[in-house]
N, C-alpha and C positions, 0 to 999 in steps of 0.2 A: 310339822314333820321333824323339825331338829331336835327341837327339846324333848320330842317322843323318843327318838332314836337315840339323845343324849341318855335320857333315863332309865330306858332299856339296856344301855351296854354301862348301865354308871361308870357314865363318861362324863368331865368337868367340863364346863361350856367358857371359854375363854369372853368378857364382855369388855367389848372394844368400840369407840365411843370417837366420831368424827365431828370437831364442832369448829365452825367459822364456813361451814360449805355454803348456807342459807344468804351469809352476807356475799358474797361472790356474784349470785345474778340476784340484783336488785329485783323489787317488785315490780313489773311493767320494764324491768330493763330486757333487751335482748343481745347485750354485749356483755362479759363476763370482765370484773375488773379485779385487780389485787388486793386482798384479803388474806391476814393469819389463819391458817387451817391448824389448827390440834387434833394430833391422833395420841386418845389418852388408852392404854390398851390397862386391864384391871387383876384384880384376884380372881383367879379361875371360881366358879360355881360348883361345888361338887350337888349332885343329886341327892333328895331323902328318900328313898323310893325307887322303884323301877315301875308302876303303875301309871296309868292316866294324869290323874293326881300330881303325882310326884314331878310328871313333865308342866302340870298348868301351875305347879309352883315355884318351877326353874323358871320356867317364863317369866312368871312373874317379879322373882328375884333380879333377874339377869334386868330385863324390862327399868325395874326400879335404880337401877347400879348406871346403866346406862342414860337414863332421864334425870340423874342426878348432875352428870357431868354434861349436860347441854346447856342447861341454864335456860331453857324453855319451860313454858307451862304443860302441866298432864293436861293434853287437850281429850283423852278418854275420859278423863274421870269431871272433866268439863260438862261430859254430855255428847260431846261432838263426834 
């Protein structure tokens, strides 16, 4: 719905990127403990397109920009 609407109105999608929240509740933990949380906020996305298209590729951009600064694995492109 966003990137539809982002691409529709060629509107830039701001890609803002939370990383350190996963360390916080341990796995099997049910108490939340202190951890470094980064809020990295990016270069805006501008849209190519105002089509369908144009939004599964802001997605996709946006998607990639933010998976870059997690430092996790693409668990999509995993399979999973």
């Amino acid at each position: 719905g966003a990137f539809v609407t982002a691409a529709e109105a060629s509107a830039p999608v701001l890609p803002v990127t939370i990383r350190g929240t996963r360390d916080i509740l341990g796995a099997g933990s049910w108490l939340p403990h202190r951890h470094p949380v980064r809020v990295i906020i990016d270069h805006p996305v501008q849209p190519e397109g105002m089509d369908w298209g144009a939004a599964v590729r802001l997605r996709a951009a946006v998607r990639s920009i933010i998976l870059n600064h997690t430092g996790e694995p693409d668990l999509q492109r995993a399979g999973r």
